[in-house]
N, C-alpha and C positions, 0 to 999 in steps of 0.2 A: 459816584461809582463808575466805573471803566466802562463805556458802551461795549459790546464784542459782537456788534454786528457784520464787523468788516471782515471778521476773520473766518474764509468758509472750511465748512467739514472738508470738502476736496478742492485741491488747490489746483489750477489751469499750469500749463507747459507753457509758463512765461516770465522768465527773466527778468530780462529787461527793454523792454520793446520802448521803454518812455526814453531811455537813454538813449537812442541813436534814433527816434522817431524824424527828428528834421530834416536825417539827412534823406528820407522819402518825401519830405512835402516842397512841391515844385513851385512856391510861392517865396520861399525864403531866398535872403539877399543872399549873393555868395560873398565870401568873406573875401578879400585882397590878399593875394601872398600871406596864404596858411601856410604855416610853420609848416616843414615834415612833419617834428616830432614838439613833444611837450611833455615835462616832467611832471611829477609828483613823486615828492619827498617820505621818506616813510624812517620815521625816529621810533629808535625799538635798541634795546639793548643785546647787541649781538657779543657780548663779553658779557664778563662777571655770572653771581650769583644764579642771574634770570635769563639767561644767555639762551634756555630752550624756550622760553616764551619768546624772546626775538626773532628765533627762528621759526617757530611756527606761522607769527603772525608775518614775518617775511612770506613764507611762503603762501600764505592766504592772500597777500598782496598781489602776488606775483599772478598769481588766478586770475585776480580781476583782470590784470591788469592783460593778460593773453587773450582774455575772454572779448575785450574792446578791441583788442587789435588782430586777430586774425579771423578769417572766415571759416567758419566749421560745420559747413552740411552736414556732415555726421550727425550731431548732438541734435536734440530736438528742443533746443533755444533759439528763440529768434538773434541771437547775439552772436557779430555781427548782422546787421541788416545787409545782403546782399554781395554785391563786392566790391560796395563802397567798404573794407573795411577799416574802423580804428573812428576817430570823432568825424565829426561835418570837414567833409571835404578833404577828407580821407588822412587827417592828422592820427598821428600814430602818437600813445601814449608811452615815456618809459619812465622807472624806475631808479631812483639815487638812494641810498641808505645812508642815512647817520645813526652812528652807535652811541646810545647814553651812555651805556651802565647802569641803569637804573639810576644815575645820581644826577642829582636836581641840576649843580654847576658845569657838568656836561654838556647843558641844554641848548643854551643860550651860542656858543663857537658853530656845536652838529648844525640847527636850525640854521643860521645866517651863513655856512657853509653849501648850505644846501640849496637856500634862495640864491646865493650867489652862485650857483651851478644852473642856476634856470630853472628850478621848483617854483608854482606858484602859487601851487597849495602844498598842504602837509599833513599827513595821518599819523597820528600818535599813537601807539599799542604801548602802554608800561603803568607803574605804578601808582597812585593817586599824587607823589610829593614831585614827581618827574614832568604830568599830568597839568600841575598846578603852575613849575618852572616855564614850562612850554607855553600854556595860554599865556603867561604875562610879555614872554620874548613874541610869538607871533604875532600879540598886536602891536607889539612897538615896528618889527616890521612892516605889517600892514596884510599881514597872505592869513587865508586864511586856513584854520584846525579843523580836523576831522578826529575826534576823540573815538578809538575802538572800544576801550575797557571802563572808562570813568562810571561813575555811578551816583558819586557823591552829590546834596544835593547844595552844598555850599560851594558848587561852582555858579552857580546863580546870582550871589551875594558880590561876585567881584567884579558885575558889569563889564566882561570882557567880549568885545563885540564881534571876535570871529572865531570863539571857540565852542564848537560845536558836537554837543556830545549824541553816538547814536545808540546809547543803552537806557532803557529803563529806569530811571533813577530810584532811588532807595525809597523815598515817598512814596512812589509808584506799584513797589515792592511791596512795601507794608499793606496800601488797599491790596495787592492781590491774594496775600495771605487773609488779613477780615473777609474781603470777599469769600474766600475758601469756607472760612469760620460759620461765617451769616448762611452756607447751605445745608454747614451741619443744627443750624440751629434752629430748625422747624422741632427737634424733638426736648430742646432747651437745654442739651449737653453743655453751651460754652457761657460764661457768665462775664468774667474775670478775665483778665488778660493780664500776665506777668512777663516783665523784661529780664532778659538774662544778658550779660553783658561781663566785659574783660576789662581790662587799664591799658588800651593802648595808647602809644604818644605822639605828638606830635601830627600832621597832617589828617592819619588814621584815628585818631583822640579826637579829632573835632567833627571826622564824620559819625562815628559812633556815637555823640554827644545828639550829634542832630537825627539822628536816625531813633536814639532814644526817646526825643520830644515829639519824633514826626508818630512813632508809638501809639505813647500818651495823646494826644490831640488825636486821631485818626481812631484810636478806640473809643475813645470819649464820643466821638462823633457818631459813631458806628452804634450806641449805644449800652457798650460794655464797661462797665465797674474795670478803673485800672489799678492794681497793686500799689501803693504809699513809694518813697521815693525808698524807705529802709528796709523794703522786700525785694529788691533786686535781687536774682540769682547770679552770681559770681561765675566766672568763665575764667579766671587766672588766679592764681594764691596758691593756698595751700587747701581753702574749702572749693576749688576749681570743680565745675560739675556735678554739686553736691545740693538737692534742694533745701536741705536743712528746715525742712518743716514749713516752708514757705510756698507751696503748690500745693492746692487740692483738689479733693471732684469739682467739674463743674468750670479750671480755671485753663486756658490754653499758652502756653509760651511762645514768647517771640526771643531765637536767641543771636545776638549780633555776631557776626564773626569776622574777628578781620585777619586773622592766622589760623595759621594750621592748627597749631595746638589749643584753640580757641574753637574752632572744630570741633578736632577731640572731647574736648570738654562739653559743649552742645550734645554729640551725641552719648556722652556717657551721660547727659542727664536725661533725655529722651529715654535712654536702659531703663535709669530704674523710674521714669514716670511711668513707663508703658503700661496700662490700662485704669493710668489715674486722668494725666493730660497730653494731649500731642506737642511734641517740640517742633516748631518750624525753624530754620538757619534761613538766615537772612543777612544779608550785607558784600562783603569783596571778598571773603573767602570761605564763601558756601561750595567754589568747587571740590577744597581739602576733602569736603565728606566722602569723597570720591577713594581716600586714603585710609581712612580708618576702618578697625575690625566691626565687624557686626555691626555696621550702619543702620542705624533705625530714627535719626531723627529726618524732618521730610526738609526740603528744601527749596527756596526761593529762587527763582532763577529767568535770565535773561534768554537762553539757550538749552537746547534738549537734545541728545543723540539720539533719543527713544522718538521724539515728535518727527526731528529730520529725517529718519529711516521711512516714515510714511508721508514724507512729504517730496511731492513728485520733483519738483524743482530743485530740490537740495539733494535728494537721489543722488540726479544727475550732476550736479557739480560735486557731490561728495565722489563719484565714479572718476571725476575729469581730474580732481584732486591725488587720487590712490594711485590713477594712471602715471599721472605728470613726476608724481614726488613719492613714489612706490610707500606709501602710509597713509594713516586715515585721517582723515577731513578732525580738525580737535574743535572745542569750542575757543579758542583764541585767534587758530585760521581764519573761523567763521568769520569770528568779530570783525577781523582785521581785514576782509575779502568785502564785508559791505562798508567801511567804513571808505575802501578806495572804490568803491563802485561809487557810494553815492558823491566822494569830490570827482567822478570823472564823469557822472551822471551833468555834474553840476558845471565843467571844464566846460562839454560840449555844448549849454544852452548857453554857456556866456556869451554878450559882444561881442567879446575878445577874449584874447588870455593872458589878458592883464591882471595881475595879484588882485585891484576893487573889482573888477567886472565879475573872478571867478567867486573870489567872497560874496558878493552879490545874491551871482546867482547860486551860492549853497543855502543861502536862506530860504531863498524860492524852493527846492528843491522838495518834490512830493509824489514818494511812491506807496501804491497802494500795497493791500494784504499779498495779493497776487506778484510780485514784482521781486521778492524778500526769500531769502534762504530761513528764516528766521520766524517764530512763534510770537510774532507780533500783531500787528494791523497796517503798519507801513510805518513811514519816513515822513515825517515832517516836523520842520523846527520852529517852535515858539520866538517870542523876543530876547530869550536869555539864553538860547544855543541848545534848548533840553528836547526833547525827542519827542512831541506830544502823541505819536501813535506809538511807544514802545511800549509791550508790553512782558507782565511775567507769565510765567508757570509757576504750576506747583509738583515737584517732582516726591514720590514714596520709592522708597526702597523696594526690589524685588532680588530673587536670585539671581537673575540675570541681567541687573542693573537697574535702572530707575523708568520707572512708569508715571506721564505727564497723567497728575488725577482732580488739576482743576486749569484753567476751567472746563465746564461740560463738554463744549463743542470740539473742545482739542484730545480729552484724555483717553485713553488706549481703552479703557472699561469706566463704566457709569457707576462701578461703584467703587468705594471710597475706606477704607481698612484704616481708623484712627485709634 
């Protein structure tokens, strides 16, 4: 089970004080002819279909990336430290864009494009097959990934040694939703646990396969009775959303979602479970819920608008955000704002800034609860690039948008409406 020690009820007015902490301690070597400047690449599809998620998470880049480089006594972030500003020895970070398109064979020109412009890392914000393209080109380069959005947890399985994802993964997700379950069941409401699931293809087909079995096994463990393989509840067809007599008292659903319409379908089944079982959305397109009428099933999630509103440090960069780019801070921005923080976190402790030294030291790389715009317990990466302090929420519908109601020490009210 998720320890949640790290994560306190009130969060201290501290950014990122670990990211620039060197350039205060008067024992480090100075470096030789520091660069002025130093890139980081940011691969995000600024055309086609997803062309506003490119730009949002451009401009959450772009945050950070002001954030390292100029002094701003105003904000009450230690970021910059003083007037040394931008990394150690007053290297100034900038920003190159490659445009995917969302499409995988984009990947491979943008990226070595971009290295060859002096990138010597690279932040990924885009879809999981774009996601997938990009880990296997960065390591043949050698620089290493910063993964915004991924989630999947079969990026694990391809031994790729500098692509480094900073969400939650879907495993992770699943215990947070049991977690959820195991508080309601001091009064023995949940017994059973059923999967609700669609037919997607392809890259999204093989995460939803494993997010299925991470289910099963993590229920089982958990010690709930799991639904047979031929009580799946259906999320695409023509019976889409339809429990068909397969939910009862007693049994709680986990429903995958990897599209919108796959959404819709979760929360039309939530409709008509409502006061038989709770539907939780879980997977890569839990934000859709955001789209649909009469939202009532709950959802899994990496990020929270309702947590950051009372989260002091997100406040204020949500403020420095609305200022800069006259709009509101989205969950993409977010992603995409720590995903270049922590390679510029990881820039400045390197040797060098050399493509191994920064790969390096992003492995190294470890911020606590306090240091994070984001409803986790910090930053730090395992051997396989996954996020071992990333954590979830559990978000419920209200009128006026979503209330974080697990876990205890984060959510708006103590009590809990399934």
């Amino acid at each position: 089970m998720l320890t949640r020690g790290l994560r306190p009820a009130v969060i201290a007015l501290v950014l990122a004080s670990a990211l620039l902490m060197s350039a205060c301690t008067g024992g480090d070597t100075p470096r030789s002819h520091a660069p002025a400047t130093i890139a980081i690449g940011l691969l995000v599809p600024t055309s086609g279909a997803n062309a506003a998620l490119g730009q949002q998470a451009t401009l959450g880049a772009k945050l950070a990336i002001e954030l390292v480089n100029r002094d701003i006594p105003a904000q009450p972030l230690p970021l910059p430290l003083g007037p040394g500003a931008g990394l150690r020895n007053g290297t100034k970070l900038t920003l190159i864009t490659g445009n995917t398109e969302s499409a995988p064979e984009k990947v491979e020109k943008e990226a070595t494009r971009l290295v060859e412009q002096g990138a010597v890392g690279l932040v990924v914000a885009d879809t999981i097959d774009v996601a997938l393209s990009t880990g296997r080109v960065t390591d043949l380069l050698g620089v290493s990934l910063v993964d915004a959005l991924s989630t999947s947890d079969t990026f694990g399985e391809l031994n790729r040694i500098g692509h480094f994802r900073i969400q939650p993964s879907d495993r992770r997700m699943v215990t947070t939703a049991l977690d959820m379950l195991h508080r309601q069941r001091g009064g023995g409401q949940y017994k059973r646990i059923v999967t609700a699931v669609g037919s997607p293809a392809g890259p999204l087909g093989d995460e939803a396969a494993a997010l299925k079995n991470s289910i099963e096994d993590l229920s089982l463990a958990a010690g709930y009775e799991v639904a047979g393989k031929d009580h799946v509840v259906p999320l695409a067809g023509s019976e889409a959303g339809q429990p068909g007599g397969q939910v009862t008292k007693g049994d709680a659903v986990l429903a995958i979602v990897t599209s919108a319409a796959e959404a819709s379908a979760a929360n039309d089944l939530a409709v008509k479970l409502k006061g038989t079982a709770p539907v939780i959305a879980i997977g890569p397109a839990v934000s859709a819920l955001d789209l649909v009428k009469n939202p009532t099933a709950l959802r899994a999630s990496g990020w929270s608008n309702e947590f950051a509103a009372r989260n002091p440090i997100a406040q204020v960069v949500a403020g420095m955000y609305e200022q800069a780019f006259h709009t509101k801070l989205t969950e993409v921005a977010a992603d995409a704002f720590m995903a270049t923080l922590v390679l510029a976190m990881a820039m400045d402790q390197s040797l060098d800034y050399s493509k191994q030294a920064v790969r390096n030291a992003v492995q190294q790389v470890a911020f606590p609860a306090t240091q994070t715009i984001m409803p986790w317990n910090g930053v730090r990466f395992d051997g396989n690039g996954a996020n071992q302090l990333a954590a979830g929420v559990i978000e419920q519908r209200v009128p006026n948008g979503y209330l974080v109601v697990h876990p205890a020490e984060l959510a708006a009210t103590p009590t809990l409406n399934l």
